[in-house]
C-alpha positions as CSV (number, residue, x, y, z in Angstrom):
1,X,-44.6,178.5,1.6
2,X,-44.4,175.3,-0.2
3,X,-40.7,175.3,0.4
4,X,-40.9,176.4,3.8
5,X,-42.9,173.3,4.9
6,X,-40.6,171.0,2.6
7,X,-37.7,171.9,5.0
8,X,-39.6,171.6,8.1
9,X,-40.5,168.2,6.8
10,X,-36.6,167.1,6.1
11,X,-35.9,168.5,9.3
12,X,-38.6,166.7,10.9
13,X,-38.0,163.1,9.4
14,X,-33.8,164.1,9.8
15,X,-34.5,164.4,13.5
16,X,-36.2,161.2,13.6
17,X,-33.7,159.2,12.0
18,X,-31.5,160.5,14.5
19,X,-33.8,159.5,17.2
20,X,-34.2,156.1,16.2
21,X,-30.3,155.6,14.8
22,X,-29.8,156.6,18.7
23,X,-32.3,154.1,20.4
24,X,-30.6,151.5,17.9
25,X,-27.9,151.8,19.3
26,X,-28.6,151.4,22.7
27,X,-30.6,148.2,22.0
28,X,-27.5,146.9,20.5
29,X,-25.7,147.8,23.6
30,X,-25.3,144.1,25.0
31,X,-22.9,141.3,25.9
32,X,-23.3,137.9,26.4
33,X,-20.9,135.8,28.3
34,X,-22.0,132.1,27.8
35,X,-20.6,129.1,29.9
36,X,-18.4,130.6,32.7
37,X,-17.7,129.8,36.3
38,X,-18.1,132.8,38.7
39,X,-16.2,133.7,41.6
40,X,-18.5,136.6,42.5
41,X,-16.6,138.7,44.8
42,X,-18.4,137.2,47.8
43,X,-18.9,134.1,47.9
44,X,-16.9,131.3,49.2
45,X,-17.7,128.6,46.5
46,X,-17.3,128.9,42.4
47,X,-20.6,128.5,40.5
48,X,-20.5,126.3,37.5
49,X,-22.0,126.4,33.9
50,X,-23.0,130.5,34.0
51,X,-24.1,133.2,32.0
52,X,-23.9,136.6,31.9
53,X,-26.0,139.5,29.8
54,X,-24.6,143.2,30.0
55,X,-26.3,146.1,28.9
56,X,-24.6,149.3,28.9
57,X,-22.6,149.5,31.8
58,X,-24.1,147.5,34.0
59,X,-24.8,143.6,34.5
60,X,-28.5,142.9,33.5
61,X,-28.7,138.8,34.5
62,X,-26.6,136.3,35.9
63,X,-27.8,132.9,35.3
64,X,-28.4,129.8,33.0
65,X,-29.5,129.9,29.0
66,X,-29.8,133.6,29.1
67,X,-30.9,135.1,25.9
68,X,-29.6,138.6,24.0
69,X,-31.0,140.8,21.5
70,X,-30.2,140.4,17.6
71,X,-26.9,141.6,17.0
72,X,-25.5,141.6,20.6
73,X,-21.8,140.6,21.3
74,X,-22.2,136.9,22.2
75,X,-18.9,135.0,23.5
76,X,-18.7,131.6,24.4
77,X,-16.7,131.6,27.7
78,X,-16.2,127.6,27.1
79,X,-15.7,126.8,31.3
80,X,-13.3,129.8,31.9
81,X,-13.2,131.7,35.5
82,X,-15.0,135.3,35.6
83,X,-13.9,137.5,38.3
84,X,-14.9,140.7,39.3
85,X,-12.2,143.6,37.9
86,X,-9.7,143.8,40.7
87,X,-9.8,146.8,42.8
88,X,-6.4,148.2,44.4
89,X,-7.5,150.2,47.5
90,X,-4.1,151.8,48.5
91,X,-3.2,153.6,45.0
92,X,-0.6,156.7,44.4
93,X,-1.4,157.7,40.8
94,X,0.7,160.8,41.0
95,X,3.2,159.7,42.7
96,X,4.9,157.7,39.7
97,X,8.1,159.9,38.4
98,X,11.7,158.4,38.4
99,X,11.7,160.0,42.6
100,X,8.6,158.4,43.3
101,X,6.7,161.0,45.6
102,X,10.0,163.3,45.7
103,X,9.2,163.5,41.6
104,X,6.7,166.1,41.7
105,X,8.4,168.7,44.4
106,X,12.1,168.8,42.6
107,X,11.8,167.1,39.2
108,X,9.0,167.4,37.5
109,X,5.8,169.3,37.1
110,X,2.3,168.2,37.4
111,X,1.7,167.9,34.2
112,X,4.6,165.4,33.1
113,X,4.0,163.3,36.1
114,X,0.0,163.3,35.0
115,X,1.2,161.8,31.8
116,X,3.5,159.5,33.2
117,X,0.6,158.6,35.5
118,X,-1.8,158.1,32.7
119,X,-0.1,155.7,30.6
120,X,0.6,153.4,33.6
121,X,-2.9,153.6,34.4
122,X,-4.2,152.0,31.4
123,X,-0.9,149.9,30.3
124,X,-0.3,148.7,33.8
125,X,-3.8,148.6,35.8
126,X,-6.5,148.6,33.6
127,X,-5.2,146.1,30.9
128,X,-3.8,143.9,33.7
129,X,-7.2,143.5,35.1
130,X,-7.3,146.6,38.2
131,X,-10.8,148.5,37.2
132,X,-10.5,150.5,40.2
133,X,-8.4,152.0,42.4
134,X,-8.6,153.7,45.5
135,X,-6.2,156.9,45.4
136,X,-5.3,157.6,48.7
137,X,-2.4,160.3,48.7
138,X,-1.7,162.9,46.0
139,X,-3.3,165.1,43.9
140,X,-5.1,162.7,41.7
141,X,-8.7,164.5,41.7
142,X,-7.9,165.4,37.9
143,X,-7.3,162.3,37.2
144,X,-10.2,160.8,38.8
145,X,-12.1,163.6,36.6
146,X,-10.6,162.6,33.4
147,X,-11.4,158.9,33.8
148,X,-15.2,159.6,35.0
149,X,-15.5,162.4,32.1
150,X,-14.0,159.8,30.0
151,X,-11.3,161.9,28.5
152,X,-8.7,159.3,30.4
153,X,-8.9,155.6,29.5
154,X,-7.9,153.7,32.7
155,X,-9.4,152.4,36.0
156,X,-11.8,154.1,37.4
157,X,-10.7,156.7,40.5
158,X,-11.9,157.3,43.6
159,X,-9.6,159.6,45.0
160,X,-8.5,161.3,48.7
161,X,-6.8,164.1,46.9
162,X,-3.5,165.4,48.8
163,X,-3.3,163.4,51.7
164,X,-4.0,165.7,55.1
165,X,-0.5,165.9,57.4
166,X,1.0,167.9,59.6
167,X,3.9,170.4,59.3
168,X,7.3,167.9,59.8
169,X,4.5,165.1,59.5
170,X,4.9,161.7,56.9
171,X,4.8,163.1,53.5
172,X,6.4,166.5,54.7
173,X,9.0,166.0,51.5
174,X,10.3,169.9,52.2
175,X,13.7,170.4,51.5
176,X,15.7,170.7,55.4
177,X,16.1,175.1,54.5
178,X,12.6,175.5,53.2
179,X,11.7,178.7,54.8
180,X,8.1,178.2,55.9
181,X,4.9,180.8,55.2
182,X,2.3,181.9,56.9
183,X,-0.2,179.9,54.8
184,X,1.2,176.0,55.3
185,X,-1.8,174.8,53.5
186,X,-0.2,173.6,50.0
187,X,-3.4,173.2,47.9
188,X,-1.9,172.3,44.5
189,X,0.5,169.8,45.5
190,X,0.6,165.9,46.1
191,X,0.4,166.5,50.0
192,X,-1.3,169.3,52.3
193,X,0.9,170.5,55.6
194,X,-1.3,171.7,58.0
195,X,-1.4,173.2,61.7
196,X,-4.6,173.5,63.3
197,X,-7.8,172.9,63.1
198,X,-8.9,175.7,61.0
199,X,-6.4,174.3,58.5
200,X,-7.8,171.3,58.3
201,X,-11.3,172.1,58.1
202,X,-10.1,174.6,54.9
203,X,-8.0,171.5,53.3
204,X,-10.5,169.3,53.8
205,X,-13.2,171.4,52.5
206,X,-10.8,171.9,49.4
207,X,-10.3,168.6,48.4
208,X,-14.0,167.8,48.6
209,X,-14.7,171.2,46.5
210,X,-12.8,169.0,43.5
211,X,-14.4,166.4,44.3
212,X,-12.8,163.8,46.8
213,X,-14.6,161.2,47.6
214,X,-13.3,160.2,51.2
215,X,-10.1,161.8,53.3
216,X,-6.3,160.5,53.9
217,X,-4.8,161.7,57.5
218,X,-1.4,161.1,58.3
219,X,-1.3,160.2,62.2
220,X,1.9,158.7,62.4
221,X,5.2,158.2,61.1
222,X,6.0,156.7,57.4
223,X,8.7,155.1,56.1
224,X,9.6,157.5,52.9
225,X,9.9,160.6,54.5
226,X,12.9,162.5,56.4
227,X,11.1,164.4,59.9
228,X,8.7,161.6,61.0
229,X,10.3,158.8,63.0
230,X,7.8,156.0,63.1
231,X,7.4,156.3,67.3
232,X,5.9,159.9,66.7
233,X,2.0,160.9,66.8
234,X,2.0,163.9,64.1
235,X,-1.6,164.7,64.2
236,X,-3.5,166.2,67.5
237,X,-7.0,164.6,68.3
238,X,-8.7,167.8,67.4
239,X,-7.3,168.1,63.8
240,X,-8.3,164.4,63.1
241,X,-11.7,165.1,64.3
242,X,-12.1,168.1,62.6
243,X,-11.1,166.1,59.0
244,X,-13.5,163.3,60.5
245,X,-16.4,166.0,60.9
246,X,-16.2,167.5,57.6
247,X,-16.4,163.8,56.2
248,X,-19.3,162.6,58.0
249,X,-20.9,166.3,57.4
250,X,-19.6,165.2,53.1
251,X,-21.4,161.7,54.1
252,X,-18.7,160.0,53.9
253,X,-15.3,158.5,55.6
254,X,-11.7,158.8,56.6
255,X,-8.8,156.8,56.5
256,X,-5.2,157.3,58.2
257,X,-2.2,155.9,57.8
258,X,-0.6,154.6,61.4
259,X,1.4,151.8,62.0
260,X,1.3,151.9,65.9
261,X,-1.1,151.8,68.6
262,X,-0.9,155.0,69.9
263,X,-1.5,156.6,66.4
264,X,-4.0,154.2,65.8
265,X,-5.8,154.2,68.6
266,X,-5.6,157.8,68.5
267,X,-7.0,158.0,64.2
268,X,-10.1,155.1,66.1
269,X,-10.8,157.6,68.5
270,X,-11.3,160.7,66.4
271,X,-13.4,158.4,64.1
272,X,-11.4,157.5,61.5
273,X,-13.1,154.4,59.8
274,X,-10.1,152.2,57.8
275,X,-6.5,151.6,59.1
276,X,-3.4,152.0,56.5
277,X,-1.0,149.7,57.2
278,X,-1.1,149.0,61.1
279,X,1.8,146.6,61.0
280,X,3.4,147.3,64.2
281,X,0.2,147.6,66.7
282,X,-0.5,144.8,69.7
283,X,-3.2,142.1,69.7
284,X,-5.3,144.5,72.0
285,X,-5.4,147.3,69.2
286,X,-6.6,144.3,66.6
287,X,-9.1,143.2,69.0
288,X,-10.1,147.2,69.4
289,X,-10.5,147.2,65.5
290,X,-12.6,143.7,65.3
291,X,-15.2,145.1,68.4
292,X,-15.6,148.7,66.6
293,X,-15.5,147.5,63.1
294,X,-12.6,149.4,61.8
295,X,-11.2,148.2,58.6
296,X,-7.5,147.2,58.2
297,X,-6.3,148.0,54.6
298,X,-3.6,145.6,54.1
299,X,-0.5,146.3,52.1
300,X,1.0,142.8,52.1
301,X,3.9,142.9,49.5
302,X,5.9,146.0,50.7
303,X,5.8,145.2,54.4
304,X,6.4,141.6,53.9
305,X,8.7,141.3,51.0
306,X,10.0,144.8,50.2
307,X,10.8,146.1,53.7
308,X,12.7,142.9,54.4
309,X,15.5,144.1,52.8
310,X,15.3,147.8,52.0
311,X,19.2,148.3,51.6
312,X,18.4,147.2,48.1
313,X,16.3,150.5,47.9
314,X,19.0,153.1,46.4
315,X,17.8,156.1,47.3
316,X,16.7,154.9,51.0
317,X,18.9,156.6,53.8
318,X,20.2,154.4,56.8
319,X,17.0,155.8,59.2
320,X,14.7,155.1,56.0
321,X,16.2,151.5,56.2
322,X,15.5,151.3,60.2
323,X,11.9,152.4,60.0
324,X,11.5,149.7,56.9
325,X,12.8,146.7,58.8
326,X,11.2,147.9,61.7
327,X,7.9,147.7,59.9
328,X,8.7,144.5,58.7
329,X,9.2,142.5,61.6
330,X,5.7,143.4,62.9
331,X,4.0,142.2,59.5
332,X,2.9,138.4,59.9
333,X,2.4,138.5,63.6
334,X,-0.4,141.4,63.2
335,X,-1.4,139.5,60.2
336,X,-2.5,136.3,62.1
337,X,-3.7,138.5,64.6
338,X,-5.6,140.6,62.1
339,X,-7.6,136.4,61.1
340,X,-8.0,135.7,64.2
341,X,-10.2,138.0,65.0
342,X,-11.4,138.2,61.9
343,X,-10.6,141.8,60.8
344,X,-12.6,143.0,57.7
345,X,-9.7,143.7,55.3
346,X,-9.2,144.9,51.9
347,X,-6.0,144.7,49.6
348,X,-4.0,147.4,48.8
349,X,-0.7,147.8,46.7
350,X,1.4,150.9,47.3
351,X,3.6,149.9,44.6
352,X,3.4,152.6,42.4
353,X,6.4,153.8,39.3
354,X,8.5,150.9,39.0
355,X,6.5,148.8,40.9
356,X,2.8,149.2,38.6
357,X,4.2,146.3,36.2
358,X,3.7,144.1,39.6
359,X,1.1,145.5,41.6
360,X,-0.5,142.0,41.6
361,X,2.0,140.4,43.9
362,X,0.2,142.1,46.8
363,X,-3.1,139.1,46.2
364,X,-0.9,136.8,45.8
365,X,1.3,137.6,48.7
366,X,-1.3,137.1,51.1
367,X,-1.7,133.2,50.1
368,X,1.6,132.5,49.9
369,X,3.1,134.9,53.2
370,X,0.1,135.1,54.9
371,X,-1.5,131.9,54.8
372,X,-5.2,133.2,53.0
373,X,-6.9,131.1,50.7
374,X,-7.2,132.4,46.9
375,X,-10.5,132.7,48.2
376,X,-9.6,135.6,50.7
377,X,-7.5,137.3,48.7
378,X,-9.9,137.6,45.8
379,X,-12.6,138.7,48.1
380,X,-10.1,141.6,49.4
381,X,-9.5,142.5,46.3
382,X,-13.0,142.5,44.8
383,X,-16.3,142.6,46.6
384,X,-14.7,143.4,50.0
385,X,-13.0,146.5,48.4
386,X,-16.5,147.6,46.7
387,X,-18.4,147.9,49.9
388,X,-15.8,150.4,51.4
389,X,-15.8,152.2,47.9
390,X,-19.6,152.1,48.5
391,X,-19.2,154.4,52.0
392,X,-18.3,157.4,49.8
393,X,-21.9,157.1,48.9
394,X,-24.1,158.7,48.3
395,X,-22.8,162.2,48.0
396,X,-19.4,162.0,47.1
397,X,-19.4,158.2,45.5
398,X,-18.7,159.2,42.1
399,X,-20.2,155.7,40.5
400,X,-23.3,155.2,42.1
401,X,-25.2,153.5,39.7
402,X,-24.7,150.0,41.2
403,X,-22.2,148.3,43.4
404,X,-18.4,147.3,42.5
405,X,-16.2,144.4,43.2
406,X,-19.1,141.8,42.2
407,X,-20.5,139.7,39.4
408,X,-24.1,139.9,40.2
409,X,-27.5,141.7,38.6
410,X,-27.3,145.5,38.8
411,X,-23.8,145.5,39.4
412,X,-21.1,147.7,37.5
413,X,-19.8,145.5,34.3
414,X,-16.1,144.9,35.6
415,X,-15.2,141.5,34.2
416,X,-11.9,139.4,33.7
417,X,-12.2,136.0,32.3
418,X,-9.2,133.6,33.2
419,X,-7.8,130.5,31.5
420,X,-7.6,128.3,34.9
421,X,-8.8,129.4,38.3
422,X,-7.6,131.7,40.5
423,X,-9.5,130.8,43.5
424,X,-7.1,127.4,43.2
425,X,-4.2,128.9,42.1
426,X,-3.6,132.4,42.8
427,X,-0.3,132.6,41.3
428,X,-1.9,132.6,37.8
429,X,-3.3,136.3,38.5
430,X,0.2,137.4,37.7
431,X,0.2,135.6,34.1
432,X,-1.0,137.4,31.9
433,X,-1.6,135.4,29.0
434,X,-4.1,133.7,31.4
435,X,-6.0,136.9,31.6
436,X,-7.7,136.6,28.3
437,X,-10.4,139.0,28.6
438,X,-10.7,142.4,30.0
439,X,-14.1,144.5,30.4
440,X,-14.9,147.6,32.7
441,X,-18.0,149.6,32.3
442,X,-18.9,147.1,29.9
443,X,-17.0,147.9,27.3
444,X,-14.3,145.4,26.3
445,X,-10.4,145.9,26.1
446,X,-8.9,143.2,26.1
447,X,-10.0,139.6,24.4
448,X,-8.2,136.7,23.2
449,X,-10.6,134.4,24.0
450,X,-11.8,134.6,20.4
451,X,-10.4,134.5,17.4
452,X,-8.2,138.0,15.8
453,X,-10.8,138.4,12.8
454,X,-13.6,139.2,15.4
455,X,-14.6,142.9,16.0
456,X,-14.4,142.2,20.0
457,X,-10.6,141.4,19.4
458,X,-8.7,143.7,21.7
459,X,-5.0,142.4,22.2
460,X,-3.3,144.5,25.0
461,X,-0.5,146.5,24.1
462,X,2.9,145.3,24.0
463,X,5.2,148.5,24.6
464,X,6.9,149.3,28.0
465,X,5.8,152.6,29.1
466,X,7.1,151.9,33.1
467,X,9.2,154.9,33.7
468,X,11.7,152.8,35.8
469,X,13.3,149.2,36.1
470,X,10.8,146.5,37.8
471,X,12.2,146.0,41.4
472,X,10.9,144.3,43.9
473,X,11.8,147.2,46.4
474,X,11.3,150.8,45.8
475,X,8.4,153.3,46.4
476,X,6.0,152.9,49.2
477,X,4.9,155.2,52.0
């Protein structure tokens, strides 16, 4: 009996010890960042001589002497710029073999391009600053999964799954002979061909099922693809509004890519809620979008620079290289019509493969093309991007604990700390020695601001893992 309550005993005070070890822990769980000017994400001005606490994930305080518990992380950000982690809203994670979205129908299986896509996520996003992405057409609800379940270290995921397009439609990447089915619904590939409503509503309903957070139609033509001239509408009004239904039933949003009015206007009527692209539509479309607050997701680089001369692109046909220029000569004029009437806009790459080493060149393309301040582009890239992240919410937003894109009390811990200022010189987003200090989720991977005997120290890594060479052409949709 004796020995029986002895055990109970050791069990008893075992358990505690765990108990407290655990509660320990937690209380250890903060970061302060002393001394730090803050572009929040928002606002238009810098604000000087700041500090930051962070406990657990999330920002507990943002203001002046603030104070952390014994044995927190405390660094002295000695005048440096804090951003918000940047957040690329037009992402193709799975799209990233040596064919670009052509990898995973003829030369590669999902699993090899999941690998490929996982190193660039953390080598090439995450330790170059981008927390978040927005994946908005292939299969990359595993992905999103892995990160979120933490088996995956790289930006966090909100994902559309495989984009929703119609048979012969953009992403149709079917070889010319393919014979087709009866079942055109492809559910365990980069992109879902569908005819109908009833397919649609069944795709749809799939991609939520594994967990989407929002929907990707394909309206109009694309660039990339072989059947879809951009002058065609591929999608009927009723299948759009039967994605748009099941979304607003799933509380939560589509978005479409279309580059001209009548596909847009179209994707506006059904419902649809953010614009992909949009490069070639009039100033009466823009002004549309401005009155019924439709966003404009603006992929600056590849229609600006890129498209401008897509002979350079080797694996581009001579119609691939029409509907590129084509594309391109529509870019700055919707642009200054897009300011004018003061579009709500967020930045998104589509540079995916060879182009993840320079994703960043989409911010900074918008100061130096486009005539946006650092300013702007920051804020497209950062608190503008959170609040459309936020409309998954709250059923099918899978971080909901606080909001994303800013530096501000409650918010998700997604901090970069710069040597210099980007909101005076954008160009130094693209240095990335000047990016000295990485965190997302509050915890810290990259930081050079101190010295290489502190336990904080995370240098990023210095191996090439880019499946291809770094062009300034290449893949886009």
């Amino acid at each position: 009996m004796k020995r029986v309550k002895f055990l109970v005993m050791a069990l008893t005070l075992s358990t505690s010890f765990v108990v407290e070890a655990e509660a320990a822990e937690k209380e250890q769980a903060q970061v302060l960042i002393k001394n730090v000017r803050i572009f929040d994400g928002v606002s238009d001005k810098v604000a000087i001589g700041q500090d930051v606490l962070i406990e657990g994930k999330l920002i507990k305080y943002v203001g002046t002497n603030l104070k952390a518990r014994q044995g927190a992380i405390v660094i002295d950000g000695s005048g440096r710029t804090m951003t918000p982690g940047l957040i690329d809203m037009h992402q193709h994670l799975m799209l990233g073999g040596p064919d670009g979205l052509f990898s995973s129908g003829e030369s590669l299986d999902f699993a090899t391009v999941g690998a490929i896509a996982a190193q660039n996520m953390y080598a090439h996003l995450l330790m170059k600053g981008v927390t978040t992405v927005r994946d908005i057409a292939g299969n990359s609800l595993g992905l999103a999964k892995g990160v979120r379940m933490g088996w995956i270290t790289g930006p966090r995921v909100y994902s559309a799954g495989p984009a929703i397009a119609p048979l012969g439609g953009h992403t149709d990447i079917g070889g010319w002979n393919e014979d087709k089915g009866e079942d055109e619904s492809v559910l365990m590939t980069n992109f879902a061909e569908v005819t109908g409503r009833q397919e649609v509503i069944r795709q749809a309903r799939w991609n939520f099922r594994k967990g989407a957070a929002f929907l990707k139609v394909m309206p109009g033509g694309g660039v990339s693809t072989e059947y879809d001239p951009l002058e065609v509408i591929s999608l009927t009004l009723d299948e759009m509004k039967a994605a748009v239904e099941i979304a607003e039933d799933q509380k939560t949003y589509v978005a479409a890519h279309a580059y001209r009015d009548d596909a847009v206007n179209r994707a506006i009527d059904a419902g649809v809620k953010v614009i992909e692209h949009n490069f070639l539509v009039s100033e009466e479309t823009v002004k549309r979008m401005a009155k019924e607050n439709i966003i404009l997701s603006l992929q600056g680089f590849m229609a600006g620079v890129a498209f401008a001369h897509p002979e350079q692109v080797p694996w581009y046909t001579d119609e691939q290289i029409r509907k590129a220029k084509q594309v391109h000569t529509g870019t700055l004029q919707m642009v200054k019509w897009a300011r004018k009437h003061k579009l709500f806009i967020i930045s998104g790459s589509d540079m995916f493969a060879e182009q993840w080493p320079i994703s960043k060149k989409n911010i900074t393309i918008e100061v130096e093309l486009f005539g946006f301040t650092p300013v702007d582009a920051l804020r497209h890239a950062t608190g503008n991007a959170g609040k459309v992240l936020a409309m998954s919410g709250p059923a099918r937003n899978p971080y909901r604990e606080g909001p994303l894109g800013v530096i501000q009390k409650g918010a998700y811990a997604d901090i970069l700390l710069w040597k210099g200022d980007p909101t005076r010189n954008i160009k130094i987003i693209e240095d990335e020695n000047t990016l000295e200090f990485i965190m997302k989720d509050g915890e810290i991977f990259k930081n050079t601001v101190v010295s290489d005997n502190d336990p904080t120290y995370r240098p990023a890594p210095t191996m090439r893992i880019s499946p291809g060479k770094v062009t300034s052409g290449g893949n886009s949709l």
